[in-house]
C-alpha positions, 0 to 999 in steps of 0.5 A, spaced: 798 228 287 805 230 286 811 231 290 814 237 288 820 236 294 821 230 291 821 232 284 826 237 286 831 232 289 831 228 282 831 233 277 837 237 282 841 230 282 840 229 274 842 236 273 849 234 277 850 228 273 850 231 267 855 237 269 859 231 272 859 227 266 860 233 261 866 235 265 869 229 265 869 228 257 872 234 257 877 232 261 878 226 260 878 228 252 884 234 253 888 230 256 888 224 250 889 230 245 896 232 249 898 225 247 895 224 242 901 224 237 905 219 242 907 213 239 904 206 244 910 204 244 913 210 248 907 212 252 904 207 256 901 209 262 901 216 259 908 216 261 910 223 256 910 230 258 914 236 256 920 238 259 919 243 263 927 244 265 934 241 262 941 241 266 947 237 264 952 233 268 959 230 267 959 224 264 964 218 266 967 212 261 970 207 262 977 204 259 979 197 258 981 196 266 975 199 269 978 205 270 973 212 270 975 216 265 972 223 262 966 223 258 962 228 254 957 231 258 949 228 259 943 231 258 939 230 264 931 232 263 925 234 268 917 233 266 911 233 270 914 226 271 921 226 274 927 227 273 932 222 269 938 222 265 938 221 257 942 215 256 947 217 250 945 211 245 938 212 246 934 214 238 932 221 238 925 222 235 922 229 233 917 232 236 911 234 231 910 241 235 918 243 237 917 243 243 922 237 247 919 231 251 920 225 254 918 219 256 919 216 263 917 212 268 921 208 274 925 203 273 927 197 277 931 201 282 926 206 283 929 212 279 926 214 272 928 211 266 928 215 260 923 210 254 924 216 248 926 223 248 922 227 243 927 233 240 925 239 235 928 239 228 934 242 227 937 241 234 
């Protein structure tokens, strides 16, 4: 004789299962194309993201004493990541679909360190 309640049950059970899985393959999938452009060496940890804000800051030098000085301005950039400041001899890259991006992560004071920026053509 066959049990039709629990028939029900198993189907229901595989029915959500599958559902799961396809939703997390989409998932999982979208997030792997929106880096799929991202150099390793940059993205550890999906670590890149574009810039949603940018701001600059007064830049400070130092002379030969160890006095500060004025220097140029930086460009201090925000992700879905955090905030951190671009450090003037870090390599630009160009971005491959004109947006700005960056990747970051904290260093060891906790504040985000910049690893690449990505910049569009022309800037």
């Amino acid at each position: 004789m066959i049990d039709h309640n629990r028939a029900f049950w198993g189907l229901l059970a595989a029915a959500f299962a599958a559902v799961f899985s396809f939703a997390a393959a989409i998932l999982v999938g979208a997030r792997a194309h929106a880096h799929d452009w991202y150099p390793i060496e940059c993205c550890h940890s999906l670590d890149c993201a574009p810039v949603t804000s940018t701001s600059w800051i007064a830049g400070a030098a130092f002379d030969a004493t160890g006095k500060a000085v004025a220097g140029a301005p930086r460009l201090v950039v925000t992700t879905r990541l955090g905030t951190a400041v671009v450090p003037d001899d870090l390599p630009r890259r160009a971005s491959k679909d004109n947006q700005l991006h960056a990747c970051m992560r904290p260093g060891p004071s906790g504040q985000m360190t910049i690893m690449c920026i990505f910049i569009p053509p022309g800037i």
